[in-house]
C-alpha positions in Angstrom: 14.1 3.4 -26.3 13.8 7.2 -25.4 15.3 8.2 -22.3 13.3 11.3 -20.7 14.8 11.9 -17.1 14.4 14.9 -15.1 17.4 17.1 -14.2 16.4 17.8 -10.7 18.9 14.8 -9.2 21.8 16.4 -7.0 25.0 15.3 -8.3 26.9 12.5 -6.3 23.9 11.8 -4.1 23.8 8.1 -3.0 20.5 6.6 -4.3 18.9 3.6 -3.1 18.6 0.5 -4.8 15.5 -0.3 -6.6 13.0 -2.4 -5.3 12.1 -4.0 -8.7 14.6 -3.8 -12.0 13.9 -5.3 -14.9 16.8 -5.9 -17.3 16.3 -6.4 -21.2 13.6 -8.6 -20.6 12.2 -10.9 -23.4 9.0 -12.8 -22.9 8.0 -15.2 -25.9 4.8 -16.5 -26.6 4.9 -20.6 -28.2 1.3 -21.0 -29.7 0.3 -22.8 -33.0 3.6 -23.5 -34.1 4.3 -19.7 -34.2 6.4 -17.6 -31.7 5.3 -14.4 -30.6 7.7 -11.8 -29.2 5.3 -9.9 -26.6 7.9 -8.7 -25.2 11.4 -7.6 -26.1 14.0 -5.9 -24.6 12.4 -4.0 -21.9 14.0 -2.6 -18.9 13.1 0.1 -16.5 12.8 -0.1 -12.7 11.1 0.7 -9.3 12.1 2.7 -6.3 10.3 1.6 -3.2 7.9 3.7 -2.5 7.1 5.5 -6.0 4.3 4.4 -8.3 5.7 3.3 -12.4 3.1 3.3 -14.9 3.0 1.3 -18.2 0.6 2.7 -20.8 0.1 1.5 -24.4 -2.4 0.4 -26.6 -3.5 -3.1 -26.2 -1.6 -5.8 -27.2 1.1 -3.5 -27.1 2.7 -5.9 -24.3 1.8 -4.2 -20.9 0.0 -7.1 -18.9 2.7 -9.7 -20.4 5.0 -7.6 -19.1 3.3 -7.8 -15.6 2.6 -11.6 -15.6 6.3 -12.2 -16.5 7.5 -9.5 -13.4 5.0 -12.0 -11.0 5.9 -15.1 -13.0 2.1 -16.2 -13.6 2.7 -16.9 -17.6 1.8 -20.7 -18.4 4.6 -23.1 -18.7 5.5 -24.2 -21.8 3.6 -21.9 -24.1 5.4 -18.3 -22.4 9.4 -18.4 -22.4 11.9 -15.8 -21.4 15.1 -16.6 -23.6 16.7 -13.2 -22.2 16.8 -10.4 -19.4 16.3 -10.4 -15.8 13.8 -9.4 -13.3 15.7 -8.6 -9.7 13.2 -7.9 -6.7 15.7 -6.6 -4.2 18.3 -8.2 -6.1 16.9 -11.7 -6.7 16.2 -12.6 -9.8 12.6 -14.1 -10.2 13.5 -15.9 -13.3 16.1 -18.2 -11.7 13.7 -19.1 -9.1 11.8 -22.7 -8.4 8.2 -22.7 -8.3 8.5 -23.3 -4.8 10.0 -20.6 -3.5 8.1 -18.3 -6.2 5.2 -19.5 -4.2 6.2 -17.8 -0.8 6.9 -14.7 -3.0 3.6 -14.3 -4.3 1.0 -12.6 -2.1 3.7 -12.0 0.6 6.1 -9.7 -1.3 4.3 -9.5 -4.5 0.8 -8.9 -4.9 -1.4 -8.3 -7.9 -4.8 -7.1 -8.6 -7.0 -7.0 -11.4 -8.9 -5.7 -14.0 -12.2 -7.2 -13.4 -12.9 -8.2 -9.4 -15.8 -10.0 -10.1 -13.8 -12.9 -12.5 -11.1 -12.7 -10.1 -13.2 -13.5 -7.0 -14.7 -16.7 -6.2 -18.3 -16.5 -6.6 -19.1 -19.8 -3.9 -16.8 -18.3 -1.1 -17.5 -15.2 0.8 -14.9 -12.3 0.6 -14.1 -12.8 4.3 -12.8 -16.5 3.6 -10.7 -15.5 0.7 -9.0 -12.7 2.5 -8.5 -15.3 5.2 -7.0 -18.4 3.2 -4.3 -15.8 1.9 -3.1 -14.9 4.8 -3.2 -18.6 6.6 -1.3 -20.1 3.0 1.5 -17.3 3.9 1.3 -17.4 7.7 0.9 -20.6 8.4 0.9 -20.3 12.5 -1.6 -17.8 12.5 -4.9 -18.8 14.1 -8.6 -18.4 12.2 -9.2 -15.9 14.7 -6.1 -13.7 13.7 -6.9 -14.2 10.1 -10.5 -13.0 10.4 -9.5 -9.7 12.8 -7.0 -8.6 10.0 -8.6 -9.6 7.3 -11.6 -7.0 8.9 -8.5 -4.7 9.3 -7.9 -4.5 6.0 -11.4 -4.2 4.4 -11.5 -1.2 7.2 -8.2 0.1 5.5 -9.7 0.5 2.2 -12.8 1.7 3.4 -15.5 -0.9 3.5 -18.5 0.5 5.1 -19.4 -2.0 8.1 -16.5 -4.2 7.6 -17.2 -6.7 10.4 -20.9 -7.4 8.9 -19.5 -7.2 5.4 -17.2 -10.2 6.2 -19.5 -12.8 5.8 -20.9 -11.0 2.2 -20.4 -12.9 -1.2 -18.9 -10.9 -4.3 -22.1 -10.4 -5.9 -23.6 -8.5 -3.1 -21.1 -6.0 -3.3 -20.9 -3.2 -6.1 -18.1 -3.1 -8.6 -16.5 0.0 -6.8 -17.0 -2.4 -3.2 -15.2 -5.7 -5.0 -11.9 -3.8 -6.3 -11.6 -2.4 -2.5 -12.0 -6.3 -1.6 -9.3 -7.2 -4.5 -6.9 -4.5 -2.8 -7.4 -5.7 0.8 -6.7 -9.2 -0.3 -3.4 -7.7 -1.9 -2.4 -5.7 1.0 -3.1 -8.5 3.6 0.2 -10.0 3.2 1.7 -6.2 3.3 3.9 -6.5 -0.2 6.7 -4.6 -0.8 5.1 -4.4 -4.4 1.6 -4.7 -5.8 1.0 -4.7 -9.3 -2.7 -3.2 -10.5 -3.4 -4.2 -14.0 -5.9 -1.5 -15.1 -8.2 -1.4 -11.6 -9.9 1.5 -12.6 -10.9 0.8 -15.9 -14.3 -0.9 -15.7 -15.3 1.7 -12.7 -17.4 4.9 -12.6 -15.5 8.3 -12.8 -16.5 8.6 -9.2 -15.7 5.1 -7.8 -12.2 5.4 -10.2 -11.2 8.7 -8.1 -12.0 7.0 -4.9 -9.8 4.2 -5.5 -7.2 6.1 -7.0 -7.3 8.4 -3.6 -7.3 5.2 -1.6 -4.5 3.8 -3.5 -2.2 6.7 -2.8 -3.0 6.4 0.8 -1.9 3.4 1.4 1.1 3.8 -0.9 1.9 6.9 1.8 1.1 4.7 4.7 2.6 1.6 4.0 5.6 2.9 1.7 5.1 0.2 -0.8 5.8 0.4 -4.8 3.5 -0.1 -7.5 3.7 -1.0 -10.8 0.2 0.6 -12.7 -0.9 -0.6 -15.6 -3.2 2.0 -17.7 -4.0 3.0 -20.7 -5.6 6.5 -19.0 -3.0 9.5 -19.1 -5.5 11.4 -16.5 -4.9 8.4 -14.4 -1.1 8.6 -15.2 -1.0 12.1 -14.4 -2.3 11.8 -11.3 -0.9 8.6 -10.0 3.3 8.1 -11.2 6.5 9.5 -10.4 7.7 7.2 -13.3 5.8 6.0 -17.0 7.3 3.8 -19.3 5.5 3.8 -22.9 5.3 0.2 -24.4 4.3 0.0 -28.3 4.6 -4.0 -30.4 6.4 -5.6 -27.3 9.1 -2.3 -27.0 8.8 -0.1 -24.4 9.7 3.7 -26.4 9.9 6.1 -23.8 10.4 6.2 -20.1 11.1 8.5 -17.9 9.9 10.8 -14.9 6.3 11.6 -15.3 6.2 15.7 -15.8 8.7 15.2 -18.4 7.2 12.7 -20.5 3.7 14.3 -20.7 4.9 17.7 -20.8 7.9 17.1 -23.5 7.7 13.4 -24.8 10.3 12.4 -27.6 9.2 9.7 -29.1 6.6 10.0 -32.0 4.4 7.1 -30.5 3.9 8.9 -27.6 3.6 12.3 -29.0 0.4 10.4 -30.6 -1.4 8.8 -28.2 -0.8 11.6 -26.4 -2.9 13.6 -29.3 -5.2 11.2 -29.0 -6.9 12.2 -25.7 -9.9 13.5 -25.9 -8.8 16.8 -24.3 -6.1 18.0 -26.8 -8.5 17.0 -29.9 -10.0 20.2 -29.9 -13.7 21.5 -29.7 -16.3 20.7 -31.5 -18.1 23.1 -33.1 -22.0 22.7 -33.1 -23.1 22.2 -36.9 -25.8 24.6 -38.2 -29.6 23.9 -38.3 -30.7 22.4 -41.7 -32.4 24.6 -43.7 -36.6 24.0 -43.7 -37.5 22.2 -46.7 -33.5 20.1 -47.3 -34.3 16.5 -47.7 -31.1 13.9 -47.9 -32.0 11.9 -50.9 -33.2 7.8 -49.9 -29.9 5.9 -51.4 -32.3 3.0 -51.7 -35.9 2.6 -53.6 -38.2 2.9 -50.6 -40.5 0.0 -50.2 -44.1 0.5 -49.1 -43.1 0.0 -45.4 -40.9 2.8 -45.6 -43.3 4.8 -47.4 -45.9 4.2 -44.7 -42.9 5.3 -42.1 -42.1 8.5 -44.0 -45.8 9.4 -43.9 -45.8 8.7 -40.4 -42.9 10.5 -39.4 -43.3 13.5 -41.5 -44.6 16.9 -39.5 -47.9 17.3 -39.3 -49.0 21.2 -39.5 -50.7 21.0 -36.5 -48.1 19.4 -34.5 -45.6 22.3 -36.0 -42.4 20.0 -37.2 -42.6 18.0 -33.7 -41.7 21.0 -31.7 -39.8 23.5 -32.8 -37.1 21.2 -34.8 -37.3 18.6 -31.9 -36.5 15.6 -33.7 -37.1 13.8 -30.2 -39.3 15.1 -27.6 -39.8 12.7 -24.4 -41.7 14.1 -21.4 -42.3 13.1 -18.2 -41.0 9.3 -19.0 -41.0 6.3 -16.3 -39.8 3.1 -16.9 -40.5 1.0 -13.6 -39.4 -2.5 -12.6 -41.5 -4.2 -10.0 -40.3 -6.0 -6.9 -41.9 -8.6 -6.2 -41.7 -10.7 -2.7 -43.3 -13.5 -0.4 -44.7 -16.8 -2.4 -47.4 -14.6 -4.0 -45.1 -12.8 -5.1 -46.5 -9.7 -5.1 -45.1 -6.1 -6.0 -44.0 -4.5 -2.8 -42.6 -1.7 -4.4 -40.5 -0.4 -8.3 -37.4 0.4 -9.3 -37.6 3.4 -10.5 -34.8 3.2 -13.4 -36.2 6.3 -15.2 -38.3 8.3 -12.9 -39.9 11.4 -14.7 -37.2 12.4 -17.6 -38.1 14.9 -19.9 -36.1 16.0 -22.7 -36.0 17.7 -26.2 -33.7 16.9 -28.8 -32.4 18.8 -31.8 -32.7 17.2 -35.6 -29.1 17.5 -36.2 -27.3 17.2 -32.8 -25.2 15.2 -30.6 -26.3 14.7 -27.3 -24.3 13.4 -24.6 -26.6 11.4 -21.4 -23.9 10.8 -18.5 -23.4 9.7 -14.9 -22.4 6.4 -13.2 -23.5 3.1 -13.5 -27.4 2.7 -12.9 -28.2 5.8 -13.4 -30.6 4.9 -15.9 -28.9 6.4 -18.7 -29.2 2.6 -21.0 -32.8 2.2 -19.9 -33.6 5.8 -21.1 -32.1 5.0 -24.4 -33.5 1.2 -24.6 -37.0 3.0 -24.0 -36.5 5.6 -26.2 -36.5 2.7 -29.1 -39.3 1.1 -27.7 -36.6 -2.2 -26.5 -38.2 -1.3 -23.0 -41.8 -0.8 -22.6 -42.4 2.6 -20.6 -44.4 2.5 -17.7 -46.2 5.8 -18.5 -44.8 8.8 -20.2 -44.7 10.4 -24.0 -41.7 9.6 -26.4 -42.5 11.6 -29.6 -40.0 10.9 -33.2 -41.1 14.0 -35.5 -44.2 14.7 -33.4 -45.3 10.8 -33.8 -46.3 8.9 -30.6 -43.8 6.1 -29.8 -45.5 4.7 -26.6 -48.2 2.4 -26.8 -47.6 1.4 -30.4 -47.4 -2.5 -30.8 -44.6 -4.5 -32.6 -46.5 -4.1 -36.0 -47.1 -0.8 -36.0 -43.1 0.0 -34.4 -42.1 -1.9 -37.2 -42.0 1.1 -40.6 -40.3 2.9 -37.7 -37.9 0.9 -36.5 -35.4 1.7 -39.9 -35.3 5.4 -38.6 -34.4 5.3 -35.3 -31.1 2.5 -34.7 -29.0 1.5 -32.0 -25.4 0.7 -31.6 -23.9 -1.2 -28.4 -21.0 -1.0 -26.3 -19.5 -4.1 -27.1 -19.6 -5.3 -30.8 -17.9 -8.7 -29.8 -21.2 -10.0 -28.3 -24.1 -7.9 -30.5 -22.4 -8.9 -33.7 -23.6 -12.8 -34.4 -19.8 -14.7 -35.0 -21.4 -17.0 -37.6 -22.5 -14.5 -39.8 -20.5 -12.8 -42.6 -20.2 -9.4 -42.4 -22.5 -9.3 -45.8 -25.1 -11.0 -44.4 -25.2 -8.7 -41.1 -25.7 -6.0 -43.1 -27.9 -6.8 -45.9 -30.7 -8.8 -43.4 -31.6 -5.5 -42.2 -32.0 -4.3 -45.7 -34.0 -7.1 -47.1 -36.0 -7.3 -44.0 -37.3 -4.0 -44.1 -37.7 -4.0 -47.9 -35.0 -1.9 -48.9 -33.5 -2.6 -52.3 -34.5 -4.1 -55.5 -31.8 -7.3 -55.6 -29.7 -8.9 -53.4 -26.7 -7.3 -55.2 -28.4 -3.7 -54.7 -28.3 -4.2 -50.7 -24.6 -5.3 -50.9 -23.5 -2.5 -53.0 -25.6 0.2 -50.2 -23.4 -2.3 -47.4 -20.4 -1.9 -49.5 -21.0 1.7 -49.5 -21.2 2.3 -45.9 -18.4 0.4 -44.9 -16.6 2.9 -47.4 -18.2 5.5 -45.4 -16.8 3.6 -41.8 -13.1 3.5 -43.4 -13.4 -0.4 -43.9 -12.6 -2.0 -47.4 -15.1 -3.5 -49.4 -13.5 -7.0 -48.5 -15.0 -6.9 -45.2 -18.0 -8.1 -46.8 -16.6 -11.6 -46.7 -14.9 -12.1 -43.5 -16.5 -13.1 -39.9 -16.2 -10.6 -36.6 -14.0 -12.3 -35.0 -11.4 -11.2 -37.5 -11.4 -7.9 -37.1 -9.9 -5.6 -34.1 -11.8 -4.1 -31.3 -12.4 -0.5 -33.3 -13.1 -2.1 -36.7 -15.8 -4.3 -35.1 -17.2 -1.0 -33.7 -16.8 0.5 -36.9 -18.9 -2.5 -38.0 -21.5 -2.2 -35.8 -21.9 1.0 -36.5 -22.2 0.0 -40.5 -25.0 -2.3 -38.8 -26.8 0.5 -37.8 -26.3 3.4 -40.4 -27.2 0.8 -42.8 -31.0 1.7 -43.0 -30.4 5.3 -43.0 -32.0 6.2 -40.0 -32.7 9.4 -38.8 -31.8 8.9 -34.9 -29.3 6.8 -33.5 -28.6 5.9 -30.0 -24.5 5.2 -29.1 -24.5 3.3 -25.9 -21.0 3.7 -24.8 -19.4 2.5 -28.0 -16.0 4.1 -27.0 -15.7 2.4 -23.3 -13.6 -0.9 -24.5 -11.4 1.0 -27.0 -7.8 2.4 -26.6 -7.6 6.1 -26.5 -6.1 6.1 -30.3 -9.0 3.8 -31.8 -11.3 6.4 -29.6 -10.1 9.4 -31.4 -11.0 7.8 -34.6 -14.1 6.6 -34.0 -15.1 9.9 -32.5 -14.1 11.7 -35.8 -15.9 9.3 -37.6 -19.2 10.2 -35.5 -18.7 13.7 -36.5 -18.1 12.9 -40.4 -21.3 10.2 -40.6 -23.3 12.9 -38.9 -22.4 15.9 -41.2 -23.1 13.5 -43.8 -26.2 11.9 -42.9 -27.4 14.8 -40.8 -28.1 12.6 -38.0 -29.2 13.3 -34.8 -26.9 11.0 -31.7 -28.2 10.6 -28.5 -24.6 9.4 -27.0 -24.5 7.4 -23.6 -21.0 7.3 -21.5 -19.6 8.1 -18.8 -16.7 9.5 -20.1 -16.0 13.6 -19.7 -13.1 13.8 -22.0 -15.0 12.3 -24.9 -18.4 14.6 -23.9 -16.8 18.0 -24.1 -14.8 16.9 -27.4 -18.1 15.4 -29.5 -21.7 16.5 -28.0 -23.1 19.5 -28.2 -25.3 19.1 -25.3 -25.1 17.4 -22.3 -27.8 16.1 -19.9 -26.4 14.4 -16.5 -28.4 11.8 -15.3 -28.7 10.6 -11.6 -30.6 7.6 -10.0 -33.2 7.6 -12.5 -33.7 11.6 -12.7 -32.4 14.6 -15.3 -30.5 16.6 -12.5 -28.9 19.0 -15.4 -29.0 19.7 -18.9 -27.9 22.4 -21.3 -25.4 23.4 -23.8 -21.3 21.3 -23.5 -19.8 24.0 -22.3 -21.8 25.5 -19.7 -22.7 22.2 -18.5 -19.0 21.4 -18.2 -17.3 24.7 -17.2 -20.5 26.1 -14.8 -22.5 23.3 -13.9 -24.8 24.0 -11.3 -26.2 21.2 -9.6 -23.7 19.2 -6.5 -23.8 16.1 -8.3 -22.6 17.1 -11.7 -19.8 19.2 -10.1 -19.2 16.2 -8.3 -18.5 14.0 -11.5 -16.2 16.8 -12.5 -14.2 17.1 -10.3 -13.4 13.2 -10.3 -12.4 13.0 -13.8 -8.6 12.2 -14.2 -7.3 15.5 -16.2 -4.0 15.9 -18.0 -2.3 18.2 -15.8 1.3 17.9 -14.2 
């Protein structure tokens, strides 16, 4: 392990013990007849009061590492044949379950990635804040327990926390349920909490809030944390320690300024490369010439024929626009709401309210802001998946809206999707093969069978897969190769257009930087036009060329990457800027 400790220490100064060390810990794994070592060897430790981040890839060991600090690993399948793990100098693996109970929640608290598994659905959030403190206080009345449980949902900010109380999980908003999680954690007031990536699944927005939050009430209530992350904005912004874990090992550890501003070990040095913000720009790719064609790989059957004819620019229509591949204008996409035992419409949700927008042939544009924004339902509409409710949505200068199933149908091979999570859109009982030949065969692509696996084969050439993948089932691959998959899935048909629907959100920041390169390959290649939906700055000023910033179903700015990014104009989107996480120390 790399040791990277500041010098600043004056020399014979009596320091403090820890709150939390961990000594050459090892956590094994018992499952199948195998033993996996999640985690060997680790030590670092905890002053109170100062925040210690793990970061790492996953898998690389971090949220083992956690569950062993707590001791919530099941018995019998996780062992720890070495190391200890000494909260103010008891050692938590010598412990009965017993007394680990009283430990938990009172001087140990932990919160998690996802509130909403985390919470009980059937109980309101008032009650669950409330049987915490009762199991660790036992004399305390119902009364007490409901005024400090209402204390603490005021402490991390819930807006009318007395009426809010009585409110189940799922009438709260994600950014609303990991406050709840951190109230419950606080009740007991640990001496440590542990947050296992809090942030992760939130808006850039909600993420800073909590964030902000979170340091308060280190400040206030002097408590330590061990943060778990795989953000170095986040870790930037949030430690006076990081340790870096990589295969069970944790690398590098040291003061925060020193690691991210001088890290020795070459793991770190990578993923440090790997954020989006030390990639490098990148540079918009020239028009294509009138007249260049990129020749079909595959016979075209009378379908596509048909769509070719359609999709071709009519003189009249002048190319679609001035090179607009995509030209959408004044689009709504409504959703009724419908009340009383009639149920009739009272009044819409107005997910896209009014969007217009011209696309490029050729370009990568990025659509951002926070969750329900509309920034999926544009996209979904865009490929006729969602119906407009009035509006134009033009594909080389030919109407979209309106057209029925049959007649979407020649189109449908030009214009493709590809979806955040590839564990659920790719079907697990289908080889690869098949998942990428149906398309072919159903759109009349190909003269044989073998011809469509020899155009899949090809692609997944193109994605950096080995022609083997052919004959193995998603659920064999990693997180980035099934994304690479999916994307095979829908570069397959040689489309024109695709829409990216935040196909970098689940991945760590290493697999990120690859499949962002790969974007920028497949579209020199394939001289595809991306309309790329995230929420994610870092990765916009890296990959799009333009950027339009979505917000509560309106376009509130739009323009060229770096003058959307370094002068935006409108609150909002200097707003969203100035809550991303940056690497600075």
């Amino acid at each position: 392990m790399k040791s990277n400790q500041g010098t600043g220490d004056v020399v014979g100064a009596v320091r403090e013990p820890p709150l939390l060390e961990v000594r050459n810990l090892r956590t094994y794994l018992h499952t199948g007849g195998r033993v996996v070592k999640a985690v060997e060897d680790v030590s670092f430790s905890i002053p109170k009061g100062e925040t210690f981040c793990l970061v790492g890839e996953s898998g690389s060991g971090k949220s083992i590492t956690a569950l062993s600090v707590i001791r919530l690993l099941p018995e019998g399948i996780a062992t720890h044949p070495g190391g200890e793990i000494l909260l103010d100098g008891q050692d938590m693996l010598k412990l009965p379950e017993a007394s680990l109970r009283g430990i938990r929640g009172s001087q140990i608290a932990m919160i998690f990635q996802e509130p909403m598994t985390s919470l009980n659905p059937v109980f309101s959030i008032g009650e669950q804040i409330t049987e915490a403190l009762q199991l660790h206080h036992p004399l305390m009345s119902e009364e007490e327990a409901a005024e400090r449980a209402i204390q603490v949902l005021e402490q991390v900010q819930i807006p009318k926390a007395r009426e809010r109380f009585r409110d189940y999980p799922h009438q709260l908003s994600g950014g609303q349920r990991q406050r709840v999680m951190i109230a419950m954690a606080l009740a007991c007031e640990p001496a440590l909490l542990i947050a296992d990536e809090p942030t992760t699944a939130l808006d850039v927005t909600v993420q800073a809030e909590i964030l902000r939050l979170m340091r308060q009430l280190q400040d206030d209530t002097g408590m330590s944390t061990l943060f778990i992350t795989h953000d170095f904005g986040v870790v930037a912004q949030m430690a006076q320690q990081v340790g870096v874990m990589q295969q069970g090992r944790l690398v590098e550890v040291g003061r925060t300024q020193q690691v991210l501003r001088n890290p020795q070990h070459v793991y770190t040095r990578q993923l440090l490369a790997a954020v989006p913000e030390n990639l490098g720009r990148n540079p918009s790719p020239p028009l294509p010439l009138s007249g260049e064609e990129t020749p079909p790989n595959l016979p075209l059957s009378g379908e596509e024929q048909e769509a070719t004819s359609l999709l071709a620019p009519s003189p009249d229509k002048g190319g679609g626009g001035e090179g607009f591949l995509l030209q959408i204008h004044d689009l709504n996409v409504w959703f009724p709401i419908r009340k009383g035992i009639f149920r009739r419409t009272v009044d819409h949700v107005r997910a896209v309210d009014g969007v217009s927008l011209d696309i490029p042939k050729g370009r990568i544009v990025a659509l951002v802001g926070e969750s329900g924004c509309g920034k999926t339902t544009l996209g979904r509409a865009v490929l006729q998946l969602e119906k407009p409710t009035s509006g134009s949505i033009q594909l080389h200068g030919q109407e979209l809206t309106g057209l029925s199933a049959r007649e979407l149908r020649p189109l449908r091979p030009k214009m493709q999707i590809a979806f955040q999570d590839p564990q659920s859109s790719l079907n697990p009982r289908l080889l690869v093969e098949t998942t990428l030949t149906e398309p072919l065969k159903a759109h009349g692509m190909g003269a044989s069978h073998e011809e469509r696996v020899e155009r899949a084969a090809r692609i997944l050439e193109d994605m950096q897969l080995p022609r083997d993948t052919l004959w193995r089932y998603p659920h064999e691959f990693s997180g980035g190769q099934r994304q690479r998959i999916g994307l095979a899935r829908a570069l397959v048909l040689n489309p024109d257009f695709i829409v990216c629907d935040e196909i970098t959100s689940a991945l760590d920041v290493s697999v990120q930087a690859e499949i962002l390169q790969l974007l920028l390959e497949i579209r020199a290649e394939h001289d595809l036009t991306l309309l790329f939906i995230t929420h994610n700055i870092g990765v916009v000023e890296y990959l799009s060329d333009q950027t339009v910033v979505m917000y509560k179903g309106k376009i509130v700015e739009q323009g060229e990457t770096a003058q959307v990014c370094g002068n935006p104009q409108d609150a909002y989107t200097q707003k969203l800027l100035a809550a991303v996480p940056r690497l600075t120390v």
